[in-house]
C-alpha positions as CSV (number, residue, x, y, z in Angstrom):
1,X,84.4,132.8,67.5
2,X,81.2,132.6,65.9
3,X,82.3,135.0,63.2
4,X,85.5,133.3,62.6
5,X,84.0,130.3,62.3
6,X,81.0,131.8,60.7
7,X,82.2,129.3,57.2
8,X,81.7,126.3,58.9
9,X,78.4,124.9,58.2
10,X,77.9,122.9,60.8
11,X,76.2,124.0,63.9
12,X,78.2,121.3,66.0
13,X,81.5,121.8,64.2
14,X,81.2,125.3,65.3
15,X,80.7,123.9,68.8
16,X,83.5,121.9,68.9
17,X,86.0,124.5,67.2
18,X,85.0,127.0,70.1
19,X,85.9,124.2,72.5
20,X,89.2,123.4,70.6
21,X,90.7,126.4,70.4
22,X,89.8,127.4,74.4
23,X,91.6,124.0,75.1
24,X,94.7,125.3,73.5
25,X,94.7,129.0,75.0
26,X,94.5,127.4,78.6
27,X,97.5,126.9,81.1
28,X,99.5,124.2,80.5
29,X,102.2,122.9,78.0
30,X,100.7,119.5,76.9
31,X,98.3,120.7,74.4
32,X,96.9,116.9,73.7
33,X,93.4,116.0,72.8
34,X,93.0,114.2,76.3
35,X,94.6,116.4,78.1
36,X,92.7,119.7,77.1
37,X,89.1,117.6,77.1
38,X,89.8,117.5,80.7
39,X,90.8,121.0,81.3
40,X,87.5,122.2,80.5
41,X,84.0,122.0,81.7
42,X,82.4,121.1,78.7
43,X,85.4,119.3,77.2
44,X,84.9,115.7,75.7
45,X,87.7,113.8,74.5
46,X,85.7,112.2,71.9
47,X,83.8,115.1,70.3
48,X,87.2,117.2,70.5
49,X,89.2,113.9,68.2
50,X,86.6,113.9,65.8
51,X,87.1,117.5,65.3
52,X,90.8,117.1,64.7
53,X,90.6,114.3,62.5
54,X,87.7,113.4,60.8
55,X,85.5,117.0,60.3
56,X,86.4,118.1,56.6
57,X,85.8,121.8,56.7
58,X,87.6,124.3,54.2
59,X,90.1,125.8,56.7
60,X,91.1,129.3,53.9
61,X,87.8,131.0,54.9
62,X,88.8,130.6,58.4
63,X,92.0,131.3,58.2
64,X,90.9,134.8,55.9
65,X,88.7,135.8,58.8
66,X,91.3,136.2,61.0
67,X,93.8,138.1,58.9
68,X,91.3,140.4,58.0
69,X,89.9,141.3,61.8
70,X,93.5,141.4,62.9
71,X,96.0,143.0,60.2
72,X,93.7,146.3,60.0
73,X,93.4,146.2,64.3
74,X,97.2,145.8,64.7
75,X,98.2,148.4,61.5
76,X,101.6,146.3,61.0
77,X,104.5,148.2,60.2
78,X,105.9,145.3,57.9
79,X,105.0,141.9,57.1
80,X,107.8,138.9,58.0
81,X,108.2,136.0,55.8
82,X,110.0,133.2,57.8
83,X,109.7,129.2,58.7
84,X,107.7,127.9,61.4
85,X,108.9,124.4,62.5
86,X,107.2,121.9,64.8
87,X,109.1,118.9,66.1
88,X,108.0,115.5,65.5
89,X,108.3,111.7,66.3
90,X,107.8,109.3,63.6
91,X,107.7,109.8,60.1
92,X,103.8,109.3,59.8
93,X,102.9,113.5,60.3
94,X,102.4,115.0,56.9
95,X,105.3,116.6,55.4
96,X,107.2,115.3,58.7
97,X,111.1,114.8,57.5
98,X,115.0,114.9,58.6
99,X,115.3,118.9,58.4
100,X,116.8,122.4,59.9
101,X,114.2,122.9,62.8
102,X,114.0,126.3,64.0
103,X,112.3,125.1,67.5
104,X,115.6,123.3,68.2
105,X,118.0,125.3,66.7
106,X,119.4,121.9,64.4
107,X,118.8,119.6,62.0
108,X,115.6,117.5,63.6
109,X,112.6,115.4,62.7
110,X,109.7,118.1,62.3
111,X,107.4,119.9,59.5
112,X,107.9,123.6,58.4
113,X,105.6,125.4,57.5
114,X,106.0,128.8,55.6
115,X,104.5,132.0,57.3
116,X,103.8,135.5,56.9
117,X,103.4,137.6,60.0
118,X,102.1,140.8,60.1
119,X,104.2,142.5,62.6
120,X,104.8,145.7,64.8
121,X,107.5,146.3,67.7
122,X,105.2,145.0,69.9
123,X,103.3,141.9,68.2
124,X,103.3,139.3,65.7
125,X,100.3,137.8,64.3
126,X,100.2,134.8,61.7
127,X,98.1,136.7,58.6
128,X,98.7,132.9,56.2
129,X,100.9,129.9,55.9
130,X,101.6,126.8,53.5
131,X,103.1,123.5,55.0
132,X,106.2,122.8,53.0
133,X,106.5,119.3,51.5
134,X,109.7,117.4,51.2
135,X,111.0,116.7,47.8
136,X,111.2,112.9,49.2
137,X,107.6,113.1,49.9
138,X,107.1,113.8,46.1
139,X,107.8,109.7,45.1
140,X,106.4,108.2,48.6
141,X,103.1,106.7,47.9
142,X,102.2,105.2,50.6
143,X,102.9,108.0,53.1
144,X,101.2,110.2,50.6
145,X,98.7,107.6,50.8
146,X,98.2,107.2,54.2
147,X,98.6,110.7,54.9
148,X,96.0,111.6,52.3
149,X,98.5,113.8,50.4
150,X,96.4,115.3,46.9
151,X,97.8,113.8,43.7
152,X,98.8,117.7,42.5
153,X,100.1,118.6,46.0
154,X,103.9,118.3,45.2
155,X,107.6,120.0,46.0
156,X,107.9,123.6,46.2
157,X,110.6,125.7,47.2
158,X,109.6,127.7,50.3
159,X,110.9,130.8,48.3
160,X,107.7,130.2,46.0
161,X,105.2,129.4,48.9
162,X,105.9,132.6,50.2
163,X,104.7,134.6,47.2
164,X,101.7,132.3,46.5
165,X,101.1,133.4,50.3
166,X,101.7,137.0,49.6
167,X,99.0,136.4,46.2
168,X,96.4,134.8,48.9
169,X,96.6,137.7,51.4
170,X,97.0,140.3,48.1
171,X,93.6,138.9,47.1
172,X,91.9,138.6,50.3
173,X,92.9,142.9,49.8
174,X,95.2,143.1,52.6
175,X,98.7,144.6,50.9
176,X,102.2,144.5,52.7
177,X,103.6,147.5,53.4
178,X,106.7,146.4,53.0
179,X,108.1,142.4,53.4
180,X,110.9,141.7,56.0
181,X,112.9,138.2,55.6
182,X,116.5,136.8,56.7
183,X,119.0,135.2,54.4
184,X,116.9,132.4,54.1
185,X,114.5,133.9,52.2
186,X,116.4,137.2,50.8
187,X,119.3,135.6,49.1
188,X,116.8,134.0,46.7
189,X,117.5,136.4,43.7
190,X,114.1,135.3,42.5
191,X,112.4,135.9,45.4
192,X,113.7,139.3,45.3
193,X,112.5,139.5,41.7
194,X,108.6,138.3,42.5
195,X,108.9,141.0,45.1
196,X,109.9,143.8,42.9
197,X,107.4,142.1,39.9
198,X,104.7,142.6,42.2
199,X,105.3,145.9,43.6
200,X,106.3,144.9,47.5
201,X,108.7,146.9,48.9
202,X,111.3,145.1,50.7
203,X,114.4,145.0,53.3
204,X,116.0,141.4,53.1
205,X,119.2,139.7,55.0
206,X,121.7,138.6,52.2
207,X,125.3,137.2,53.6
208,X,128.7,138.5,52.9
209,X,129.6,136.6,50.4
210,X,126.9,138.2,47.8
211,X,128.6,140.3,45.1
212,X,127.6,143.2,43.7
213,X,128.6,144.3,39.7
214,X,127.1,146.8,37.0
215,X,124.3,145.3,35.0
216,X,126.6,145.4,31.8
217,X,129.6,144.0,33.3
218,X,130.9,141.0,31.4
219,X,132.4,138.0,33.1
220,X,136.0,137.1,32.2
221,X,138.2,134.5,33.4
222,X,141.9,135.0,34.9
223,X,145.2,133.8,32.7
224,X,146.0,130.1,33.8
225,X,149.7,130.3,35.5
226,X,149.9,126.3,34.5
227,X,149.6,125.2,37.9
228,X,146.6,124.1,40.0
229,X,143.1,124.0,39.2
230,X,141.7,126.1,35.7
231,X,140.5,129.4,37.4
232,X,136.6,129.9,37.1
233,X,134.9,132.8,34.8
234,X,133.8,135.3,36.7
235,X,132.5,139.3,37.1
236,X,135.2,141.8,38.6
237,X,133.8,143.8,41.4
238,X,135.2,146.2,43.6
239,X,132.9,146.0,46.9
240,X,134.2,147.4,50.5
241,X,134.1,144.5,53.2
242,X,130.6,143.6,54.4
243,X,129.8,142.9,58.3
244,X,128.7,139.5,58.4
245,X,124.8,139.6,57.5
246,X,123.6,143.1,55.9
247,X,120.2,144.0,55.0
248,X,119.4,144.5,51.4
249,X,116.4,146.8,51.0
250,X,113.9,146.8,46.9
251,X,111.8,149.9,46.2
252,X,108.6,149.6,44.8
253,X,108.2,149.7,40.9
254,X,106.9,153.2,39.6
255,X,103.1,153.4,38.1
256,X,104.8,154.8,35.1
């Protein structure tokens, strides 16, 4: 703890960090302020709230710490790009909005953040993340207000979080061996792209309706029979039937 938390310059916000984060590796499933202050012997209900929400200490040095003692002690076969999702009541949390939520399996109140886990068959440790804002949260001034949202903090797709991620964790000089993501993520074609741009190997989920063609095929559109709709332009392909999902896998761009 005290070199993760080495950043924080504060000899009592180191304090109360230790205490936090014991509070939320004890048994139990309520995870509350109150609840873990009086789990512990030196818990205090007030210290541990301020902590939470009123101690302003830059969180990235932390949060770099962490990745860098456990990337290099687990040696990750991959690294897995995904959404983590935390349900929510009210629409006062930051980011908080009407959206798929992993945890529940449907569409739900909750905030998603995007993550990258560095990952082996036999764990899974958060190396960075980015909360994802809403585009609705873009024109909301008061929650923005009220949630102290920063003026250039705005929409962005969770494709592009996850390579700003990658560029965090690329400068902190921890590389991925290679990036693992569902469809979510890997039938972004310009997700794919920033991979390839920055030299990540990758094996992504694409669905079955994704077509193939040659990079000079030209698109042409079917003779109209006169009835029904106008048919659309589009490339020929000649594809054998895909399963259902299938994995789609980018090499790494030659030195040359």
């Amino acid at each position: 703890m005290a070199d993760v938390f080495a950043s924080v310059a504060r000899k009592d916000r180191r304090a109360k960090s230790d205490c936090y984060l014991r509070g939320l590796m004890t048994d139990g499933r309520r995870k509350s302020v109150q609840v873990m202050a009086a789990r512990l012997p030196d818990g205090n209900e007030q210290n541990l709230q301020q902590f939470v929400n009123q101690s302003t200490w830059d969180p990235v040095p932390v949060r770099r710490r962490i990745a860098e003692r456990t990337v290099p002690l687990i040696g990750p076969d991959a690294w897995a790009v995904d959404d983590v999702s935390f349900p929510k009541d009210g629409k006062m949390s930051v980011a908080v909005a009407h959206q798929y939520c992993g945890a529940l399996g449907k569409q739900a109140n909750c905030q998603v953040a995007v993550s990258v886990h560095a990952v082996t068959h036999a764990a899974s440790v958060p190396s960075q993340w980015r909360l994802f804002l809403p585009r609705e949260w873009d024109s909301d001034a008061e929650r923005r207000l009220r949630c102290q949202v920063p003026d250039e903090v705005g929409h962005r797709e969770k494709w592009r979080l996850a390579l700003v991620v990658l560029d965090e964790l690329a400068g902190w000089g921890l590389v991925a061996p290679v990036v693992v993501a569902d469809a979510g993520y890997g039938q972004n074609a310009d997700f794919r792209d920033g991979l390839t741009g920055r030299g990540i190997g990758y094996v992504v989920e694409v669905r079955s309706d994704v077509t193939v063609h040659p990079h000079e095929a030209q698109p042409t559109t079917p003779a109209w029979s006169g009835n029904g709709r106008r048919p659309q332009s589009r490339t020929a392909t000649s594809l054998s039937r895909w399963p259902r999902w299938r994995p789609v896998m980018g090499g790494r761009r030659s030195s040359k």
